[in-house]
DRENDO-1510 file (C-alpha; in Angstrom, 1 decimal, always signed):
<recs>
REC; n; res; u; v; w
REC; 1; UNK; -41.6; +25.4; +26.5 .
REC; 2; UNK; -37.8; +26.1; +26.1 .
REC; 3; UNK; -36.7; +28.5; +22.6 .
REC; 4; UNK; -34.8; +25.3; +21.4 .
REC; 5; UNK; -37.8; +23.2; +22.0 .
REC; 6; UNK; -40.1; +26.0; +20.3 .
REC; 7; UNK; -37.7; +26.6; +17.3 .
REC; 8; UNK; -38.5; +23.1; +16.4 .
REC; 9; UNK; -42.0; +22.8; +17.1 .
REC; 10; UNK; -42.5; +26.1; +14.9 .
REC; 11; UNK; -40.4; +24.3; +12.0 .
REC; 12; UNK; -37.4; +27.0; +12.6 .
REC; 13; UNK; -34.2; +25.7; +11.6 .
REC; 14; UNK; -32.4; +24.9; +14.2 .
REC; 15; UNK; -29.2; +27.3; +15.4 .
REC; 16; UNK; -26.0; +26.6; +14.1 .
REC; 17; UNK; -24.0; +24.7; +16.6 .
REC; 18; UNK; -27.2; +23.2; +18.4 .
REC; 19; UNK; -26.8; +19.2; +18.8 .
REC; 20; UNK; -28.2; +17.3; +15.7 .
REC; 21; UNK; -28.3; +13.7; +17.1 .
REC; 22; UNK; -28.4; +12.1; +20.6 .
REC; 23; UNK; -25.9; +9.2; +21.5 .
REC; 24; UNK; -28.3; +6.4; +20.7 .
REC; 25; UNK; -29.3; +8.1; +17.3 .
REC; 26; UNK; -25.9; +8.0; +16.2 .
REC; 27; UNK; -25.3; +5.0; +16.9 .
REC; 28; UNK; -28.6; +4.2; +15.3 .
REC; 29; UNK; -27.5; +5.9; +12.6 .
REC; 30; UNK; -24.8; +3.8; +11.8 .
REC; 31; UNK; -26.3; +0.7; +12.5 .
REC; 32; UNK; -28.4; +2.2; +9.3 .
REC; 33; UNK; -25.9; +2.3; +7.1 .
REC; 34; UNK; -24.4; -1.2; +7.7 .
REC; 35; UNK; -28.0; -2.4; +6.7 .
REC; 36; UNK; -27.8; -0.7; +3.5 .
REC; 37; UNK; -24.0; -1.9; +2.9 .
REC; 38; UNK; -25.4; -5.0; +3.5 .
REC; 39; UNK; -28.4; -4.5; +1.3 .
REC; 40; UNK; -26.1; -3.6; -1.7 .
REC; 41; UNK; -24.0; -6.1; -1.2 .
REC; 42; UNK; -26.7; -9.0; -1.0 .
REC; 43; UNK; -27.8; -8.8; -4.1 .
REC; 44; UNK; -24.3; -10.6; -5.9 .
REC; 45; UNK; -24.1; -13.3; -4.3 .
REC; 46; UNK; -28.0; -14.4; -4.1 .
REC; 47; UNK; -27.7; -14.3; -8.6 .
REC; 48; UNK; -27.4; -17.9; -8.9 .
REC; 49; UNK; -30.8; -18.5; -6.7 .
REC; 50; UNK; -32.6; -15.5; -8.7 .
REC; 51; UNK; -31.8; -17.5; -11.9 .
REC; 52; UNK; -33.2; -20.7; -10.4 .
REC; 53; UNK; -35.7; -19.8; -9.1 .
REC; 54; UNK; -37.1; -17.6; -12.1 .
REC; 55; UNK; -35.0; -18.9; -14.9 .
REC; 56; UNK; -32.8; -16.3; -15.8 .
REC; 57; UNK; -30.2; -15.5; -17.8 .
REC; 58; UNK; -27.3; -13.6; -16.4 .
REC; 59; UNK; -27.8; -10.4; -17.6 .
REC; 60; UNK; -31.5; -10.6; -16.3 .
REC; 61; UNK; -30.5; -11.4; -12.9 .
REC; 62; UNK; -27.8; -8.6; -13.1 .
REC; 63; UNK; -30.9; -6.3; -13.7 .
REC; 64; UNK; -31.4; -6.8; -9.7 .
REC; 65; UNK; -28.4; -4.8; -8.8 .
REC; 66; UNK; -29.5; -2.4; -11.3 .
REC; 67; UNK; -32.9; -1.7; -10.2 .
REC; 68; UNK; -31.6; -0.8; -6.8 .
REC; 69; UNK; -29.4; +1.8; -8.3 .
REC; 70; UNK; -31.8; +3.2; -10.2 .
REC; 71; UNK; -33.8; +3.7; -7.2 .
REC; 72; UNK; -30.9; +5.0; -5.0 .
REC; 73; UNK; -30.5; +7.8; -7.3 .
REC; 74; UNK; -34.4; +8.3; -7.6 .
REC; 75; UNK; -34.7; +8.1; -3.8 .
REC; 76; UNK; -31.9; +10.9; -3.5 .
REC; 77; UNK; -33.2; +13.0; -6.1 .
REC; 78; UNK; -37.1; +12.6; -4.4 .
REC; 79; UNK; -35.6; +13.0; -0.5 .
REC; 80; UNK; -33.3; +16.4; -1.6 .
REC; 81; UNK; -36.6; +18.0; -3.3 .
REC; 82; UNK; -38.0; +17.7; +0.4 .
REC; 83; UNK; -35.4; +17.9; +2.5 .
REC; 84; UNK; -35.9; +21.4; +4.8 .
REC; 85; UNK; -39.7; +21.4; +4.3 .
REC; 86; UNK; -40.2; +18.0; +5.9 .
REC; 87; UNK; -38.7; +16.8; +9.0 .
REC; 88; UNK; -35.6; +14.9; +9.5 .
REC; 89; UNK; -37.4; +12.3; +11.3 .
REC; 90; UNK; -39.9; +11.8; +8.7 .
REC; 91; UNK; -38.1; +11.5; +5.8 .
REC; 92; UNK; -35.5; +9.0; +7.3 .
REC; 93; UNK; -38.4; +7.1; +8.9 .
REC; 94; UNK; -40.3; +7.1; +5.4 .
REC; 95; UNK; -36.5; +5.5; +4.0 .
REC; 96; UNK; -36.1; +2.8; +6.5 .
REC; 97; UNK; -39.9; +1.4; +5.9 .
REC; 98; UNK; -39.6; +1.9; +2.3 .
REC; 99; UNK; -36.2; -0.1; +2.5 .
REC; 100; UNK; -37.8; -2.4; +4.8 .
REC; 101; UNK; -40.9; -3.0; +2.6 .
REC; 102; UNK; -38.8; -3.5; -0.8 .
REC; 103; UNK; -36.2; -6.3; +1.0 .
REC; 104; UNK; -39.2; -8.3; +2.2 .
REC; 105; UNK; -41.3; -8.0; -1.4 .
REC; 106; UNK; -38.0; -9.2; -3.0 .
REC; 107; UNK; -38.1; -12.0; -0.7 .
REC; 108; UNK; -41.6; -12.9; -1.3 .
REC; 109; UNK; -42.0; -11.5; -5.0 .
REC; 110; UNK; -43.6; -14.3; -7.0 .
REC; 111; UNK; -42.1; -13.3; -9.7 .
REC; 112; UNK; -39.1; -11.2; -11.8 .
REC; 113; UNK; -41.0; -8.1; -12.8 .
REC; 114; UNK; -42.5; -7.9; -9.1 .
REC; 115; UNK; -39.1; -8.6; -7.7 .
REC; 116; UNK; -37.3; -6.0; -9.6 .
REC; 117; UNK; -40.2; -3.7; -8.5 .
REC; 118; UNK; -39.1; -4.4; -4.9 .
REC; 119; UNK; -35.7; -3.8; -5.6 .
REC; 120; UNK; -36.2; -0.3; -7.2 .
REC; 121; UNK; -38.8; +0.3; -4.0 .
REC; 122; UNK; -35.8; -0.9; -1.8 .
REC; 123; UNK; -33.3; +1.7; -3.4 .
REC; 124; UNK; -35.9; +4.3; -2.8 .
REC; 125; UNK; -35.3; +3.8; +1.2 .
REC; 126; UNK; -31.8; +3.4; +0.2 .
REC; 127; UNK; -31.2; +6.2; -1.5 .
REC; 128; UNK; -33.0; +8.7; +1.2 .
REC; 129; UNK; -31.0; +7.0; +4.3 .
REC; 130; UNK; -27.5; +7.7; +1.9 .
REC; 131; UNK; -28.5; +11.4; +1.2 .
REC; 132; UNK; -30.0; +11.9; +4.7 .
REC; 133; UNK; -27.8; +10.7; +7.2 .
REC; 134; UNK; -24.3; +11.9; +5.0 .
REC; 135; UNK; -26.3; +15.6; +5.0 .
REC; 136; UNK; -27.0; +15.3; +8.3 .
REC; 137; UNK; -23.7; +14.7; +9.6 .
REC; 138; UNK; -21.7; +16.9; +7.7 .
REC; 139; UNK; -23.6; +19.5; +9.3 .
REC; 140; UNK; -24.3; +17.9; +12.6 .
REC; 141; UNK; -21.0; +17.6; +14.4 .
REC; 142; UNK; -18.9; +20.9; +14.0 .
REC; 143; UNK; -15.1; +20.6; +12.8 .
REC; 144; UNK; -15.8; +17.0; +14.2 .
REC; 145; UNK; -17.8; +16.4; +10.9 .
REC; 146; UNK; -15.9; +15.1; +8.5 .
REC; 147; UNK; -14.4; +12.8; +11.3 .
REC; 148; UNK; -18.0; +11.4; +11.7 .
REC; 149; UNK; -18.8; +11.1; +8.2 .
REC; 150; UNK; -15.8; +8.7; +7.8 .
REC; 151; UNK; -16.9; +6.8; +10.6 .
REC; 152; UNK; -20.6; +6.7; +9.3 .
REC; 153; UNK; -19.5; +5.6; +6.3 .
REC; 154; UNK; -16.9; +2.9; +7.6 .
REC; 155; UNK; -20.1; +1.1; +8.7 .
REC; 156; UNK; -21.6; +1.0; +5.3 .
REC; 157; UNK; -18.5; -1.3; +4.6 .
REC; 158; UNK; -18.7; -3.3; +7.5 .
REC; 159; UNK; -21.9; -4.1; +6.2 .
REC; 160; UNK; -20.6; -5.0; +2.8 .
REC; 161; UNK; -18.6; -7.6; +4.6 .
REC; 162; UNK; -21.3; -8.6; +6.4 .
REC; 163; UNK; -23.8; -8.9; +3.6 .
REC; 164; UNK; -22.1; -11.7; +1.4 .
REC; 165; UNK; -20.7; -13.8; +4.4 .
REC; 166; UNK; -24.4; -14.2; +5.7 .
REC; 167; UNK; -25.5; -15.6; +2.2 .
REC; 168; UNK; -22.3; -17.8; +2.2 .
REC; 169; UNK; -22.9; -19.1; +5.7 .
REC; 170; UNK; -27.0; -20.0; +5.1 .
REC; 171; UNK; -27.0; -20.8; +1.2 .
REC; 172; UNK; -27.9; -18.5; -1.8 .
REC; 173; UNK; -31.1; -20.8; -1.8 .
REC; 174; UNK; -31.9; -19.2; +1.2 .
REC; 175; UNK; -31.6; -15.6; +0.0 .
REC; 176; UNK; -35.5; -14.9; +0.5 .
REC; 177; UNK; -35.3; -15.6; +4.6 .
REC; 178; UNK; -31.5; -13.4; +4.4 .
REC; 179; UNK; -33.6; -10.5; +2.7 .
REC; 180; UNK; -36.6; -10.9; +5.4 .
REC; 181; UNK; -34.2; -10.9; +8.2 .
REC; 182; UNK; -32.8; -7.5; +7.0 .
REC; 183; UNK; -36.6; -5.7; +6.1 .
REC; 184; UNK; -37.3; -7.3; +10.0 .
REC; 185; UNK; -33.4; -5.2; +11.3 .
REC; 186; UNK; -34.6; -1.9; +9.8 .
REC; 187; UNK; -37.6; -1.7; +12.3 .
REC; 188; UNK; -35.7; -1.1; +15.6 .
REC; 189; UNK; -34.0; +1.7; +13.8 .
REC; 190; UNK; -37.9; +3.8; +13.9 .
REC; 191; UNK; -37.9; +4.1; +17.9 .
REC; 192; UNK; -34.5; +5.5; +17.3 .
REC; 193; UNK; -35.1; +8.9; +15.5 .
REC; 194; UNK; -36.9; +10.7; +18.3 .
REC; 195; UNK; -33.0; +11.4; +18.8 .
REC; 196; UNK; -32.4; +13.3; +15.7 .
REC; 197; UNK; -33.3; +16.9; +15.7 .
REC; 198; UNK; -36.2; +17.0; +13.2 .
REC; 199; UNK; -34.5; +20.5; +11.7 .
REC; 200; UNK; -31.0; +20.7; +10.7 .
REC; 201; UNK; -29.0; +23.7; +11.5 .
REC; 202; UNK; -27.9; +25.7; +8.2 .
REC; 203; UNK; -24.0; +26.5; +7.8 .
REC; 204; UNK; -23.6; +29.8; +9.9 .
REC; 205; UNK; -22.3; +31.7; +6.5 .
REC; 206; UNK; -25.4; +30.4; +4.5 .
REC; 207; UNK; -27.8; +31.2; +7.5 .
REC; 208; UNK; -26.5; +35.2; +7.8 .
REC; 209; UNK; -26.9; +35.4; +4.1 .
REC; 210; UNK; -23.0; +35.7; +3.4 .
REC; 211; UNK; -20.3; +33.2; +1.9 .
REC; 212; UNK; -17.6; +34.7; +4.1 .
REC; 213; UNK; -15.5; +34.7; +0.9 .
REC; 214; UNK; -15.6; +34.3; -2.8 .
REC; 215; UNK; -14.5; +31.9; -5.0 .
REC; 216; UNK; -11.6; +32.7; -6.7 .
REC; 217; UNK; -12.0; +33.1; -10.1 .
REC; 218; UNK; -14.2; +30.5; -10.9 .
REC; 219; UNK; -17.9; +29.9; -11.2 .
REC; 220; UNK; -19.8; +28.2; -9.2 .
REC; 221; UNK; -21.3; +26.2; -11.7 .
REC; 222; UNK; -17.7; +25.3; -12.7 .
REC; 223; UNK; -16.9; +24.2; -9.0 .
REC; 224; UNK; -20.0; +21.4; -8.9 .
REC; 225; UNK; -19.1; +20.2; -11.9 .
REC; 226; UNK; -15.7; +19.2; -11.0 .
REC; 227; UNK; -17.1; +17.6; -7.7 .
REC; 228; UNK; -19.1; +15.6; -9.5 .
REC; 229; UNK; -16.2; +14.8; -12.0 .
REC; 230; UNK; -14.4; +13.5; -9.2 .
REC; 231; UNK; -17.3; +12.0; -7.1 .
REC; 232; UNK; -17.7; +9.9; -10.5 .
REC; 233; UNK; -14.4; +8.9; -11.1 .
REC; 234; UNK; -13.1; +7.8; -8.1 .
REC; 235; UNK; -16.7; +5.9; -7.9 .
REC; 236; UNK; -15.8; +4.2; -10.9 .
REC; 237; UNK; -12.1; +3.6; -9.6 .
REC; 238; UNK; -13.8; +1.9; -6.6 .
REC; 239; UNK; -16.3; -0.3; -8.4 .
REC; 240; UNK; -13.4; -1.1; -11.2 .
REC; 241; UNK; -11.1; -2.3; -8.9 .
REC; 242; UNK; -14.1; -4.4; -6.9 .
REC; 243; UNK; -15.3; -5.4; -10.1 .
REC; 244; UNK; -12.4; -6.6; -12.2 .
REC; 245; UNK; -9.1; -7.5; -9.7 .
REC; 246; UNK; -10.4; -11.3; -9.7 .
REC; 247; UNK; -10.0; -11.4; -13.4 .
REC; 248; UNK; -6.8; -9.1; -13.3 .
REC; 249; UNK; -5.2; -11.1; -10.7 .
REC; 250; UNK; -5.8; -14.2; -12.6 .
REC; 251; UNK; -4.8; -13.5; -15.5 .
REC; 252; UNK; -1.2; -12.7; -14.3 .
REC; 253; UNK; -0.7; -15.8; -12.3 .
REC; 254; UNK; -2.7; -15.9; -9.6 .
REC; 255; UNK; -5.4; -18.8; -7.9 .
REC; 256; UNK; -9.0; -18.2; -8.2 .
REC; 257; UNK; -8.6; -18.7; -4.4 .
REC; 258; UNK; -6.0; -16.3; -3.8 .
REC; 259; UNK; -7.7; -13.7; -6.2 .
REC; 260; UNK; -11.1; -14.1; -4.0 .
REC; 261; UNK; -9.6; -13.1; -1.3 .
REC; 262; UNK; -7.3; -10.3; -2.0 .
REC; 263; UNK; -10.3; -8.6; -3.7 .
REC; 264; UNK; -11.7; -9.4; -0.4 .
REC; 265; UNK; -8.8; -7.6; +1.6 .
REC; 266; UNK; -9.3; -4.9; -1.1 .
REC; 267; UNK; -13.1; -4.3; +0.6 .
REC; 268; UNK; -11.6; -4.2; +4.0 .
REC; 269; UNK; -9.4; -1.8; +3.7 .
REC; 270; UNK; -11.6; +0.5; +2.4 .
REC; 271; UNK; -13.1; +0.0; +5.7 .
REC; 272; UNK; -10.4; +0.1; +8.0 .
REC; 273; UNK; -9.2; +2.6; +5.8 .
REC; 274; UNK; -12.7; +4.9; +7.3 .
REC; 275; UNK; -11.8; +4.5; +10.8 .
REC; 276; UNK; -8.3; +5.0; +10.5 .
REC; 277; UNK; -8.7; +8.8; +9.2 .
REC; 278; UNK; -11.6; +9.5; +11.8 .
REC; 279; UNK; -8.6; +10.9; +14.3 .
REC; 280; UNK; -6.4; +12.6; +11.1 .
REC; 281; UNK; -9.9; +14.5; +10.3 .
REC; 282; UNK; -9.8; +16.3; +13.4 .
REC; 283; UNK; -5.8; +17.2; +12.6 .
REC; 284; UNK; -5.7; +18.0; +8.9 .
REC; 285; UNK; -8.0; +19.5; +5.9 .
REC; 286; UNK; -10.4; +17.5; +3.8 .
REC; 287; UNK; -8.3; +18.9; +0.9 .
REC; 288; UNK; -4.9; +17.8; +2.2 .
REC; 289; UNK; -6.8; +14.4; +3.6 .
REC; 290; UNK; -8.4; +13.8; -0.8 .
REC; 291; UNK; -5.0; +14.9; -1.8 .
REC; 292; UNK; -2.8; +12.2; -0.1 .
REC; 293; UNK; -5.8; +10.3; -0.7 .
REC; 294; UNK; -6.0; +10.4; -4.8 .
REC; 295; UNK; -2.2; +10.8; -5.1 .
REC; 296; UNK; -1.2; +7.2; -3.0 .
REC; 297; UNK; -4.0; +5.4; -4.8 .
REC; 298; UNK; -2.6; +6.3; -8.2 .
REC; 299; UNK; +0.8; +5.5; -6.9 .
REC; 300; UNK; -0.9; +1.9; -6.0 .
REC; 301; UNK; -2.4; +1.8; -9.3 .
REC; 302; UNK; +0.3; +1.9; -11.1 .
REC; 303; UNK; +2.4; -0.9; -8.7 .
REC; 304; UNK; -0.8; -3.1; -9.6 .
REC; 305; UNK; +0.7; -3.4; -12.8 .
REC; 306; UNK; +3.4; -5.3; -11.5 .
REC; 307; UNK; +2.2; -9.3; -11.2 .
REC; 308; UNK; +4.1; -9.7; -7.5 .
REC; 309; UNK; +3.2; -6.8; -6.3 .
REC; 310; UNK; -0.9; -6.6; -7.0 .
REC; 311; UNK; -2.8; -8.1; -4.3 .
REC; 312; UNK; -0.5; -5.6; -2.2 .
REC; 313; UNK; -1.3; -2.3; -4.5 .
REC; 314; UNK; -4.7; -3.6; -4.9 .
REC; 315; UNK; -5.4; -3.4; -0.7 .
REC; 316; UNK; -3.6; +0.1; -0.4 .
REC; 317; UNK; -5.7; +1.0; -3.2 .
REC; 318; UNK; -8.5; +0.3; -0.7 .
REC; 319; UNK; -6.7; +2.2; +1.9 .
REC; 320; UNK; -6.8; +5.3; +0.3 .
REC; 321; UNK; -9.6; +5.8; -1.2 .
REC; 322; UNK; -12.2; +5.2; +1.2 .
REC; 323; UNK; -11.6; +8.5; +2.8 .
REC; 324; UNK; -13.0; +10.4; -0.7 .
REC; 325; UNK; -16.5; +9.7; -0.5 .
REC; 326; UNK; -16.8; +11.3; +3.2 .
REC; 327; UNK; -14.5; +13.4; +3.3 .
REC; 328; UNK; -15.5; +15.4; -0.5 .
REC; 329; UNK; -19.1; +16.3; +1.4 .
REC; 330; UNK; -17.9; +18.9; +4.0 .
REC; 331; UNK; -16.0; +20.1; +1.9 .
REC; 332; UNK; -18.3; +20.7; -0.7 .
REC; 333; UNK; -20.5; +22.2; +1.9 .
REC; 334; UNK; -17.5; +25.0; +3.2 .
REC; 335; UNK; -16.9; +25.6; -0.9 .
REC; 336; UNK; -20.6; +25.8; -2.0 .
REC; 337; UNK; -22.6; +26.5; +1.3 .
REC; 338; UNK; -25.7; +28.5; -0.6 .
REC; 339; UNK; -25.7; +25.6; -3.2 .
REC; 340; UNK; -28.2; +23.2; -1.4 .
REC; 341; UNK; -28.5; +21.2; -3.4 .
REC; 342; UNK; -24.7; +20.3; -4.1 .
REC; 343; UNK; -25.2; +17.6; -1.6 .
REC; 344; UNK; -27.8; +15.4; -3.5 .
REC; 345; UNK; -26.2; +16.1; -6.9 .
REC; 346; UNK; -22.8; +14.7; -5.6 .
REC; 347; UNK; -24.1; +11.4; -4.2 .
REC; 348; UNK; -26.7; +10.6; -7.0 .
REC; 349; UNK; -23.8; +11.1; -9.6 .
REC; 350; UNK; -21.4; +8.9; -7.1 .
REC; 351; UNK; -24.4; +5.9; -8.0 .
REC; 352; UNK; -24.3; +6.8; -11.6 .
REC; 353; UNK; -20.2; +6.6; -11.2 .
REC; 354; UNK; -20.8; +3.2; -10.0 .
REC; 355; UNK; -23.4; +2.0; -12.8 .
REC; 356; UNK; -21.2; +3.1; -15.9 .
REC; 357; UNK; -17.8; +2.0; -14.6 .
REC; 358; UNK; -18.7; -1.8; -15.7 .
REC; 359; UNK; -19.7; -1.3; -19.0 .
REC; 360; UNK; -17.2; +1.5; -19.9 .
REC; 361; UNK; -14.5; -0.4; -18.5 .
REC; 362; UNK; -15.6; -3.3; -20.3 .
REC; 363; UNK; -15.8; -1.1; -23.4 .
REC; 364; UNK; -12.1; -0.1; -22.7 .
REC; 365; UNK; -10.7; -4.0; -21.5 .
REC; 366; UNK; -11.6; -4.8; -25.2 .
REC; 367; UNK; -9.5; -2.3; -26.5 .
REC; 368; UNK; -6.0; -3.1; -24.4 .
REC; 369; UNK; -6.8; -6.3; -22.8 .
REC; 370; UNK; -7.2; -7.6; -19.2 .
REC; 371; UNK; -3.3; -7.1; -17.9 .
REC; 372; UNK; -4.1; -3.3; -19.0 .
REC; 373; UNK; -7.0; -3.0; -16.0 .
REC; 374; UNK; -4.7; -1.5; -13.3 .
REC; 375; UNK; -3.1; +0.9; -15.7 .
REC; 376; UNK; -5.9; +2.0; -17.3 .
REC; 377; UNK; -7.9; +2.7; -13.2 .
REC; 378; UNK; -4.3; +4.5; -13.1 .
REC; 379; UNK; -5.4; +6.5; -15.4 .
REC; 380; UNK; -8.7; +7.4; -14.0 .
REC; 381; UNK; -6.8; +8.1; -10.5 .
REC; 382; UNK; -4.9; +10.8; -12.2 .
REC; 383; UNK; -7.8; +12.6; -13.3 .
REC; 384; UNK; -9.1; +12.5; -10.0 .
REC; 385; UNK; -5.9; +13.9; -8.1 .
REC; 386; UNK; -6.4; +16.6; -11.0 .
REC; 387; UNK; -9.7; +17.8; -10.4 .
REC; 388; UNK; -8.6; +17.9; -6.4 .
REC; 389; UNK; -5.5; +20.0; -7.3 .
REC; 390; UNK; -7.7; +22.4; -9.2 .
REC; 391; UNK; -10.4; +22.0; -6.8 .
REC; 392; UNK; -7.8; +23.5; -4.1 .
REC; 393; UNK; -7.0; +26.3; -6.1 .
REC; 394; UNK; -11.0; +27.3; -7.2 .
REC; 395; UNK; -12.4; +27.0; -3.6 .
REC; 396; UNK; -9.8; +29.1; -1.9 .
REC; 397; UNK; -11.6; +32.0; -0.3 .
REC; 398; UNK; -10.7; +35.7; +0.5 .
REC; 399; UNK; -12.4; +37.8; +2.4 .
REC; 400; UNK; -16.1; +39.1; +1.6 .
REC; 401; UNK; -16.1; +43.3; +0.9 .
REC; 402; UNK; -17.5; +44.9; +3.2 .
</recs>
């Protein structure tokens, strides 16, 4: 037996550097997070079948949507209590079957309270292939990390595309053979994880016991929390804008046509927006990459306001913010490296980011009034390039004393 091949046989984490996933697993791997992209994303536009079929009102069908969240977050809270004791392999194995098995019981649920049940049993899987595979690679790939991460993430969009056109092109009456077809694609993806390492390696700083630096002048506590300040906020930017640029783009002028699609062009930037900073990852900081980032989406923002120009500002909004989510986790992980759980926190609270932003936008559309939507995100978008300004300044390191 080889040391690499004993290391993991005795449990060992594996050395730092040491190849995380084979060829086929990555590609595996994203192949996983266009299902669940396209698991979030099937739940909208199947609503009018749920209420059908069951005889619900809208905010009961909503519900749906909701239960998966609330599982997400569960199932990255559960998977981040275990992650390190049990193997990589097993606990992404355990998330696609539990994935698998909550997309079919929605499909077959004979009623609402056993199909929200599935749901919630569906974000479970969710949640653990999220946390999973984003820990995994931003630790799996070197300085090529946050270049992967993008490009893991791209897919989850791609599947968001995906998700909706499929229940366009069969019928939302068809929802329940769309949701078996999905439980049915996550299977494949088992034979697939013999090609992740079942131990990740630790951060070479963390693993010698030593940060290599020290904050400056901030706590650590102090640090998370603004993370998770800006993991929520530009969440809730991203769901805002998704959420609310039909009605925005409306009531300014616009076709319910015309508004359809630019709030699909919105989604696909986001996307394209992924893939293009894959290659600028390997070139530039994920601090200068958030930066640009949170300071050309409030720049959009605000040019939403203008009635010719919002379908425009609304797709570069799209372009520059889809780098955050990725990019944020490495460097979270360089800034916090002894904080395990950092990870976990981030992610659950980018869910809860997306679960408040309706209603408190709602809240705050009541107040101002639906032409005030792009102003108010605006808003929001300068908080975040705030938090990464300061975020810049508290995780700049100087040498450890020796």
């Amino acid at each position: 037996m080889t040391t690499e091949a004993a290391r993991s046989a005795s449990g060992a984490p594996a050395a730092p550097g040491a190849v995380l996933f084979s060829p086929s697993a990555v590609v595996a791997s994203c192949v996983g997070f266009v299902l669940i992209g396209a698991l979030q994303a099937l739940y909208g536009p199947a609503i009018p079948a749920f209420r059908e079929e069951y005889a619900l009102s809208p905010s009961a069908a909503g519900l749906g949507l909701s239960a998966h969240f609330v599982g997400g977050v569960a199932g990255v809270l559960l998977f981040d209590r275990i992650f390190g004791r049990v193997g990589n392999r097993r606990i992404l194995g355990v998330s696609y079957v539990l994935m698998a098995a909550g997309a079919a019981g929605f499909a077959l649920a004979p009623n609402w309270p056993l199909g929200l049940a599935a749901a919630l049993l569906a974000g479970l899987g969710f949640g653990g292939i999220d946390y999973g595979l984003n820990q995994l690679f931003a630790v799996g790939f070197g300085h090529r990390s946050t270049a992967m991460l993008n490009i893991l993430n791209a897919h989850f969009g791609v599947g968001a595309i995906l998700g909706p056109a499929l229940i366009a092109a069969v019928g939302a009456e068809h929802y329940p053979a769309v949701f078996l077809a999905f439980a049915a694609a996550n299977l494949p993806l088992l034979l697939c994880l013999r090609g992740v390492r079942d131990r990740a390696p630790q951060p070479a700083d963390a693993a010698s016991g030593e940060t290599g630096g020290q904050v400056l002048g901030r706590s650590l506590g102090s640090v998370l929390a603004v993370f998770v300040a800006l993991y929520v906020l530009h969440v809730g930017i991203e769901a805002g804008v998704g959420g609310w640029e039909p009605t925005h783009l409306e009531t300014v002028g616009y076709g319910a046509g015309v508004a359809a699609t630019a709030t699909s062009v919105y989604w696909l930037m986001m996307t394209v927006g992924r893939f293009l900073v894959a290659p600028l990852a390997l070139r530039y900081s994920p601090q200068a990459i958030i930066t640009v980032s949170c300071a050309g989406m409030t720049v959009c923002l605000l040019l939403a306001a203008v009635p010719g120009l919002a379908p425009y500002a609304y797709a570069g909004v799209g372009l520059f913010i889809a780098p955050i989510f990725p990019t944020g986790l490495p460097w979270l992980g360089r800034a916090a490296p002894r904080a395990r759980r950092a990870g976990a926190v981030v992610i659950a609270a980018s869910m809860v980011g997306g679960v408040v932003a309706g209603p408190a936008l709602g809240k705050a559309i009541e107040w101002s009034g639906i032409r005030a939507v792009p102003l108010l995100l605006c808003g929001v978008s300068a908080l975040c390039l705030a938090a990464t300004l300061w975020l810049i300044r508290a995780t700049r390191t100087t040498p450890a004393p020796r």
